[in-house]
Structures are given as structure tokens and as C-alpha cells.
C-alpha positions as CSV (number, residue, x, y, z in Angstrom):
1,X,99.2,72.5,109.9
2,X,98.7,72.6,113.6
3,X,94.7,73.0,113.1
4,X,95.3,69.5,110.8
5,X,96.9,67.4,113.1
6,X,94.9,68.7,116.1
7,X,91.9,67.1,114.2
8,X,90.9,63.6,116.2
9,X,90.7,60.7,114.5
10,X,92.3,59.2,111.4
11,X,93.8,62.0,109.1
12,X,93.7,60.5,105.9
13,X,89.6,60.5,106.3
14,X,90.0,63.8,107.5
15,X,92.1,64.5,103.9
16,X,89.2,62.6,101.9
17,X,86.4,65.0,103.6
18,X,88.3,68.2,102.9
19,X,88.7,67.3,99.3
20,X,85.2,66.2,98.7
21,X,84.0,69.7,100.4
22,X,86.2,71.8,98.1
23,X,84.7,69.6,95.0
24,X,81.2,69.9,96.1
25,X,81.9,73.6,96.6
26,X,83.3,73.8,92.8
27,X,80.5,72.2,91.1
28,X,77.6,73.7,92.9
29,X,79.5,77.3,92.5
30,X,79.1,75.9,88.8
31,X,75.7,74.8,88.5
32,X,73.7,76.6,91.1
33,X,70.8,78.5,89.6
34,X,70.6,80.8,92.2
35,X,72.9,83.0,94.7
36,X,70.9,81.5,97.4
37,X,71.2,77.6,96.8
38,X,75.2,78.4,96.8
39,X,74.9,80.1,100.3
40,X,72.5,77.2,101.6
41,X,75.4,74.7,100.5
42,X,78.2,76.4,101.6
43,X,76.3,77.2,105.3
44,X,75.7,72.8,104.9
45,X,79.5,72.1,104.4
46,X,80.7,74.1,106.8
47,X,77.7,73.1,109.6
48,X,78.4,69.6,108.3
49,X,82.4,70.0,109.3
50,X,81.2,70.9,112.9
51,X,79.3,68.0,113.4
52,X,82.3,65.9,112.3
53,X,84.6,68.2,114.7
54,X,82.3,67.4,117.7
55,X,80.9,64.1,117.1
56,X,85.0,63.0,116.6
57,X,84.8,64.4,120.4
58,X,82.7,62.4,121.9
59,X,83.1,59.3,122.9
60,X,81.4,56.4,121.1
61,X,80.2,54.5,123.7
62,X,77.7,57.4,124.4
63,X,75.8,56.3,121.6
64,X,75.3,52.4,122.2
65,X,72.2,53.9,124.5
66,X,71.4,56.8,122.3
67,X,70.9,55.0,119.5
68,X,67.4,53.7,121.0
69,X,66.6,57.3,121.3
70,X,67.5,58.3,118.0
71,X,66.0,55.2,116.5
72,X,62.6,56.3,118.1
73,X,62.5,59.9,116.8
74,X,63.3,58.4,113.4
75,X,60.3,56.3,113.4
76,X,58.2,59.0,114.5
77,X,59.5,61.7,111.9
78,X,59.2,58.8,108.8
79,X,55.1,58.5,110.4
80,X,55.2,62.5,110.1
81,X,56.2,62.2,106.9
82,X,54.0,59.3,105.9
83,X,50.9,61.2,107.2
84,X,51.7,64.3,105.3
85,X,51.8,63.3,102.0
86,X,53.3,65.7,99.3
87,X,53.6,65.1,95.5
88,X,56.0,65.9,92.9
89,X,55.9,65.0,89.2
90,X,58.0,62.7,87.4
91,X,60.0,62.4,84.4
92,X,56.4,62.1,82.3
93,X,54.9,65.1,84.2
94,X,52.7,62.6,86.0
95,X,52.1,63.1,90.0
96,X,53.7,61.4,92.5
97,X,53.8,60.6,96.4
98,X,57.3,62.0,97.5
99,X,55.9,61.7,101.3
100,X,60.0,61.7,102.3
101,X,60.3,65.1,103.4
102,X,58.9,67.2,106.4
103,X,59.4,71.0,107.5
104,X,61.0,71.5,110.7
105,X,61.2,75.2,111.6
106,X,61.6,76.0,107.9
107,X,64.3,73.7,107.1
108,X,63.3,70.3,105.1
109,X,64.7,67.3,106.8
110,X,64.5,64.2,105.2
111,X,63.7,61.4,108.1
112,X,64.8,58.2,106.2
113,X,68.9,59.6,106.5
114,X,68.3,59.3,110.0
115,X,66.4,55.9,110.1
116,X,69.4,54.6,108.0
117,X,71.9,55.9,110.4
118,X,69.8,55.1,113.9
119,X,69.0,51.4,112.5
120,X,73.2,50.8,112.5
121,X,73.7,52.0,115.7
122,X,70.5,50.0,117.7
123,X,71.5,47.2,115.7
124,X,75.3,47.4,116.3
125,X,73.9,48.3,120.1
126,X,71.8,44.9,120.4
127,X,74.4,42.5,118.7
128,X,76.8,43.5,120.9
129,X,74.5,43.1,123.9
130,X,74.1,39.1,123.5
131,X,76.4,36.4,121.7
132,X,73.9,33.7,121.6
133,X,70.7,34.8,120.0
134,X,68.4,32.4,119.1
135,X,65.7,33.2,115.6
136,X,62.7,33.8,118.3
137,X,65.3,35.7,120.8
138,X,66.1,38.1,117.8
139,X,63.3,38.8,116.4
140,X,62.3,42.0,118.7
141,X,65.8,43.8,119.0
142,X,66.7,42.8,115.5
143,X,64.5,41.8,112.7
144,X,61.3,44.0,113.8
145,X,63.5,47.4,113.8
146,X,64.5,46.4,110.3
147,X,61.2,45.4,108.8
148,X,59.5,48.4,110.5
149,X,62.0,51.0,108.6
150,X,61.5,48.9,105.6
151,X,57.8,49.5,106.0
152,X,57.5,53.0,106.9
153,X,59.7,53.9,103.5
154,X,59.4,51.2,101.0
155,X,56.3,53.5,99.8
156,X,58.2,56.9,98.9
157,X,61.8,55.6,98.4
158,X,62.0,52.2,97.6
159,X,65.7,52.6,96.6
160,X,66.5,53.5,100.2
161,X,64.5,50.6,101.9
162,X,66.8,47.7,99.6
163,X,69.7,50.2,100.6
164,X,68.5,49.1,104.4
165,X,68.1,45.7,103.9
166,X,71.5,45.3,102.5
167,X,73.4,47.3,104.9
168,X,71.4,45.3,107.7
169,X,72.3,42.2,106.4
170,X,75.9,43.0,106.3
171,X,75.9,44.0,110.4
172,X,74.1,40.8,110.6
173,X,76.4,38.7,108.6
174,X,79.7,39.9,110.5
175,X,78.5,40.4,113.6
176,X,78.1,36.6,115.8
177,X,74.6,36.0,114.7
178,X,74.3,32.0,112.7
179,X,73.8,32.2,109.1
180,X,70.9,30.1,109.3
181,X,69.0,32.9,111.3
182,X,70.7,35.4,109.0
183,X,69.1,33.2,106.1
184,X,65.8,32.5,107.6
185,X,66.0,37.0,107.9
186,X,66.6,37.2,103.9
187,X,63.4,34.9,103.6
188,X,61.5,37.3,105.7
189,X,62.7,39.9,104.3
190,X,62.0,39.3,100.6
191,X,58.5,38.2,101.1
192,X,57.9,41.1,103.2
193,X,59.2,43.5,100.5
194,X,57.2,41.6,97.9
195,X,54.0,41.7,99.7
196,X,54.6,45.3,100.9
197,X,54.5,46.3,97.0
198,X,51.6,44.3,96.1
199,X,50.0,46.1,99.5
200,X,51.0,49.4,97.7
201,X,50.2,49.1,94.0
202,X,46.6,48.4,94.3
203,X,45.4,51.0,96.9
204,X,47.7,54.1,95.8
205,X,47.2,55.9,92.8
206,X,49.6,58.7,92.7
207,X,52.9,56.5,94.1
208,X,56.3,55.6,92.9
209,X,55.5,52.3,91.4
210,X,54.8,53.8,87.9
211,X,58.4,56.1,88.5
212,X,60.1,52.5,89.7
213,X,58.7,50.5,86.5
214,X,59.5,53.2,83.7
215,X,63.2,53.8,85.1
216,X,63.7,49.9,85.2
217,X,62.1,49.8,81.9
218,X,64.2,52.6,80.4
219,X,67.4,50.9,82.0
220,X,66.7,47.3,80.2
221,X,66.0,49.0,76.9
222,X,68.0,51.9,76.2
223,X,67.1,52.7,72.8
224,X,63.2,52.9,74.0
225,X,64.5,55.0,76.5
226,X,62.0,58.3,77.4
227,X,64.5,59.2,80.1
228,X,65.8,62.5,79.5
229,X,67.8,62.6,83.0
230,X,69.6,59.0,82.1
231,X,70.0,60.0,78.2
232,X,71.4,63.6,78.4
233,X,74.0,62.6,81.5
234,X,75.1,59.5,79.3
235,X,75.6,62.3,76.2
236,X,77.9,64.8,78.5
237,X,79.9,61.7,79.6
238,X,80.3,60.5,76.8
239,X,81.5,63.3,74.9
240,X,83.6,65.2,78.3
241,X,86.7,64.0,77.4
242,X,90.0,63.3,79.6
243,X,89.7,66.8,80.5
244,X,86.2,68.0,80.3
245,X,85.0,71.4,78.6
246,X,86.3,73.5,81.5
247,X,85.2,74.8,85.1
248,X,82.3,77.1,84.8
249,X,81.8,76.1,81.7
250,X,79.6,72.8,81.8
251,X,75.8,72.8,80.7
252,X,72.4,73.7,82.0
253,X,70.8,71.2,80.6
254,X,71.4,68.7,82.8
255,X,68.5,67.9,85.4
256,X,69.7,67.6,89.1
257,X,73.6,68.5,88.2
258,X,74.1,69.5,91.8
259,X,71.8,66.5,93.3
260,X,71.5,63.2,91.8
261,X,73.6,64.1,88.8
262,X,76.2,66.1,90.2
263,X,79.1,62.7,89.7
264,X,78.5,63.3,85.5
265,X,78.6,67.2,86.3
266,X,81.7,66.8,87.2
267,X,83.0,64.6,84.4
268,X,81.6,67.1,82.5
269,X,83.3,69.9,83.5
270,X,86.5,68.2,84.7
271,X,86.8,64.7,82.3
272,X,86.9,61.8,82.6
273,X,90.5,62.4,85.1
274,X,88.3,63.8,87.8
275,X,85.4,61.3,87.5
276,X,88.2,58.5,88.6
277,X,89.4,60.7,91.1
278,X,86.1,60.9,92.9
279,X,85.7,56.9,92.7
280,X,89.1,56.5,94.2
281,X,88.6,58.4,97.1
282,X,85.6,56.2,98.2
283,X,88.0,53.4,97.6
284,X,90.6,55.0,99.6
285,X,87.8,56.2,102.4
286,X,86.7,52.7,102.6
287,X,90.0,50.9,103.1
288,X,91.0,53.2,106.0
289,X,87.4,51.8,107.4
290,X,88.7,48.3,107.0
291,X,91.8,49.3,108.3
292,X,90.3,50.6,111.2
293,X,87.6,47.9,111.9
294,X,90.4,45.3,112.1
295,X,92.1,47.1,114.7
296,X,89.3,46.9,117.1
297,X,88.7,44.4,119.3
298,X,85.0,44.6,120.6
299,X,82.0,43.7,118.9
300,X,79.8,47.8,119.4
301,X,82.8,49.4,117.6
302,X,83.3,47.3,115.2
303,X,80.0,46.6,113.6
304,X,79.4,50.7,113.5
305,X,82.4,51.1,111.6
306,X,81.8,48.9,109.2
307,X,78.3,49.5,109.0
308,X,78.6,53.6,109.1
309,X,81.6,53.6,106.6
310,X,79.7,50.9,104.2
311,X,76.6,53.0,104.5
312,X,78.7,55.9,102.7
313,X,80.5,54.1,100.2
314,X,77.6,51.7,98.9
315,X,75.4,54.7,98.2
316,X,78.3,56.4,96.4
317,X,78.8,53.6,94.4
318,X,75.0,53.4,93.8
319,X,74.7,56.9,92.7
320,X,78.2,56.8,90.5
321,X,76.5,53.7,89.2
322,X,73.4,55.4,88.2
323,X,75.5,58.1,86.1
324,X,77.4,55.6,84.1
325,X,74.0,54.1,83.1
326,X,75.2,50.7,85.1
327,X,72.0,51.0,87.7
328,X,68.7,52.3,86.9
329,X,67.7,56.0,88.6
330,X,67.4,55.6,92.3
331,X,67.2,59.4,93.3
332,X,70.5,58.6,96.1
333,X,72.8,61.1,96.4
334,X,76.5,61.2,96.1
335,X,77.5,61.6,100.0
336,X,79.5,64.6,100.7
337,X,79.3,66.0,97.3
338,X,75.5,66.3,96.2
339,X,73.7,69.5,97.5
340,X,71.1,68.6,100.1
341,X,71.3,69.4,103.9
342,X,69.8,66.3,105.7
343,X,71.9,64.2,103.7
344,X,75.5,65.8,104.6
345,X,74.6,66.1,108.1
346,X,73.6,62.5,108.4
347,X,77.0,61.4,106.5
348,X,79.0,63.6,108.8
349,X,77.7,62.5,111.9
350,X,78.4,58.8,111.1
351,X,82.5,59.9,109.7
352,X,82.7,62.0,112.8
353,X,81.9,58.5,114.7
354,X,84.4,56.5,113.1
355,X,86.7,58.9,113.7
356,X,86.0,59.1,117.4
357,X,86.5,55.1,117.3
358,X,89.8,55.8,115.1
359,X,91.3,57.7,117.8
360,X,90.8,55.5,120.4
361,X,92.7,53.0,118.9
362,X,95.4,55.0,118.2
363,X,95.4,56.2,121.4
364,X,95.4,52.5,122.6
């Protein structure tokens, strides 16, 4: 118990991440097809409990002039990865541009988890700089970050880029920016997007646009469905029960049951009980971030917890939404239970953030 309470930061967070490790542990022990993918996820939890450990440590304020820095390397590893393009096949065995990943000394690192996380933080950094920014004043430290991580991965993940452009119009909306700059951004914004895919659909053959348009297609007319992904998780969901068929027991037919997937995996093996569970800690994580974001009192603080902690729980709720067959496939991961390093890491630097700013105010 001592080790628990010497934890900085808010400890029912704290209680939420332990619990979503062990669960994450469970299910890939379950599904791994391989001795070493289990070891790879294990080495990622635990690595990713450090960074939570030592980011709660420092002090946020170190980041309001880091986050330029880390927005900078982000922009250059999403070029890296734009300029090396890779392919993977979709779920008609045709090819397709997954230019989203790069190798870094052997380990694949997906730059976009970072461009989501550094945009928060610059943006969070330059609202709080200025309270009276005019549409021409804001369009450098604002509005051209935003569009320019929009750009760089509409092309390869277009799920990720609208994920951007919502959680930068919520910093924007509570932070002291007008709405009628904040509307005069969703105007730019949406014509941006729109000509960015008719810049991409003409002069790229093997992209996502085909992958995008068949899993919109098979969402709006399930019985045409050719979706095996989308059909097979809404069988094992439908047919798991309260309880589910057991642990250790759940099927192999399931594509990306410790990735995308890995939310029906566990209704599977668990029911229907443990598929509430999960959704209820995300609740539960993101009142304590509301709890915590009306306690503070200046403007850097305030808009990185809210944009950090809605970061997390939007794409949970995006991902849980793609298993119940309520969103079409997006590819996003459930954060802190889905096997895949970059994406835990990324998730537990920006909890072991809030909980730095947590402390503080308790201390306070």
C-alpha cells in the first residue's frame, strides 16, 4: 500500500491504469499468436508504467516550451513516414498505402500518436500565451499547426486527421478564443479536408480512399456487407452472453483481437458484464479529468487536461464504437488495452501529465 499512495497524482486514475494493464495483459495472454508478441506487450505495459511514474514527476510547466520541440520532431517523423511509403492489403486483398509507420532502431513508431499529443500541448502553449487573438493574429501559432498535421496524415489515416480536428476544436472552443474565429476555423477546416481528398483520389492509386469508401459502404448497408472484420466481431458479441465462453477460451477467428478488436475479444471471452466494465472506466477516467480541470485556475493546465484526457477517452469511445457496429472501421485502438507500442507510450505520457497537474492542486 505504501508503493500506492506514494504514486503522485490523482489515485483513482492511477486505479483505472492498473486495471486496464491487468485486462490488456489477460486478453493478449489469450489471443497472442506468438510467445513473442506476449513479451513485446508485457515489456510495453510495464515501459509504459515508467513513463507515467516519471512524467507524473515532472513538472508541467516544463512542457509549455517543449511542446514546440516535440511538435517539430513530429512533423518531421510524419514527412519520414510520408516519403517512405509502405503498403499493406485490405480487407479485399487489394494494396494499400499505410505510409504511417517508420523503423527507428528496429522498433516501429507510429509518428501521428505523437503529432496528436505535441499539437495539444503547442496549442494549449499558444492560447495561453495571448487572450486577445485576432483571426489574422491566430492564424500562425494556431490554425497552420493544425492544418499542417491534418495534411501530413489525412492520406494514410484519415480517421486520425478528423480525430485532430475535433480535439483541436475543443481546445479552441474552451480556451478564450471568439466563436466567430473558432467558426471561421471549421470553415477552413472542412474545405481544406474536402479539397485535400479530391487532391488525393485522383493522383494515388494504391491509397486508403477505396479502404474509407467500402467500410462506409459496408456500415450503411449491413446486409451487403463484405466485411469479414465488422461481421465476425458483431457474431461473437452477439452470441458472448452475460458471461462470455470463458478466459482462454475465446476464438481465433477474429482479425486484430489484440488490436483493433481487442474491446469485442473481451466481450467474448468475458460477456457482456466486462464489456460495460471497460466503458465505465473511461467514464469514470474522464470525470476525474473534469474534476480535475475545474480545480485549476490557469489557462496552460487547464486546456492540456482537458485536451490530453479527451484525446484518450474520444478514441476509446471511437474504437468501442467501431465494435458494436455503431461507427464504421477506423483502425484506432482502444488506449491502454490494444497491443501496440507507440500507442501506449503516447497515452501514458499524456496520463502521467495530468497527473503531474493533479498533484499540484492537491498540493495547493
Amino acid at each position: 500500500m505504501t508503493f500506492f499512495w506514494n504514486l503522485k497524482g490523482d489515485k483513482v486514475i492511477w486505479i483505472i491504469i492498473f486495471i486496464l494493464f491487468a485486462i490488456s495483459f489477460l486478453l493478449v495472454f489469450s489471443c497472442a499468436h506468438s510467445v513473442k508478441s506476449l513479451v513485446m506487450h508485457t515489456l510495453h505495459l510495464f515501459l509504459g508504467f515508467f513513463i507515467i511514474k516519471i512524467a507524473s514527476q515532472i513538472p508541467y510547466k516544463y512542457f509549455t516550451n517543449f511542446s514546440f520541440v516535440l511538435f517539430i520532431c513530429s512533423i518531421v517523423l510524419l514527412l519520414w513516414a510520408m516519403l517512405t511509403p509502405s503498403f499493406v492489403y485490405d480487407d479485399f486483398n487489394n494494396p494499400i498505402d499505410a505510409s504511417r509507420w517508420i523503423t527507428i532502431f528496429g522498433f516501429t513508431f507510429q509518428p501521428s500518436e505523437l503529432a496528436k499529443f505535441s499539437l495539444i500541448l503547442l496549442l494549449a502553449r499558444n492560447l495561453a500565451l495571448s487572450k486577445r487573438y485576432t483571426f489574422k493574429s491566430s492564424l500562425v501559432p494556431i490554425f497552420i499547426p493544425i492544418l499542417i498535421v491534418i495534411f501530413l496524415t489525412i492520406k494514410s489515416n484519415a480517421s486520425t486527421a478528423l480525430i485532430i480536428f475535433f480535439i483541436s476544436s475543443l481546445v479552441l472552443f474552451i480556451s478564450n478564443l471568439s466563436f466567430k474565429i473558432l467558426l471561421k476555423f471549421w470553415i477552413i477546416g472542412i474545405i481544406s479536408f474536402s479539397i485535400l481528398l479530391f487532391l488525393i483520389l485522383p493522383f494515388s492509386n494504391n491509397n486508403r480512399i477505396e479502404t474509407w469508401k467500402s467500410r462506409v459502404t459496408s456500415f450503411l448497408n449491413p446486409e451487403q456487407s463484405q466485411n469479414y472484420q465488422y461481421e465476425i466481431a458483431r457474431k461473437f458479441i452477439s452470441s458472448a452472453g452475460w458471461f462470455g465462453v470463458g478466459a482462454g477460451k475465446g476464438s481465433d477467428f477474429l482479425p486484430a483481437a489484440d488490436s483493433d478488436f481487442i474491446y469485442t475479444y473481451s466481450i467474448l471471452e468475458y460477456g457482456t458484464i466486462m464489456g460495460v466494465f471497460i466503458l465505465l472506466l473511461y467514464l469514470v477516467f474522464y470525470y476525474r479529468i473534469i474534476l480535475i480541470a475545474r480545480k485549476i485556475n490557469s489557462n496552460f493546465p487547464y486546456l492540456v487536461v482537458l485536451g490530453l484526457g479527451t484525446l484518450f477517452v474520444v478514441q476509446a469511445f471511437i474504437n468501442i464504437g467501431v465494435n458494436l457496429g455503431l461507427l464504421p472501421t477506423t483502425g484506432q485502438t482502444l488506449p491502454l488495452l490494444s497491443r501496440g507500442g507507440s500507442s501506449i507510450w503516447m497515452m501514458c505520457l499524456s496520463i502521467g501529465i495530468i497527473l503531474n497537474i493533479s498533484s499540484t492542486i492537491h498540493e495547493k
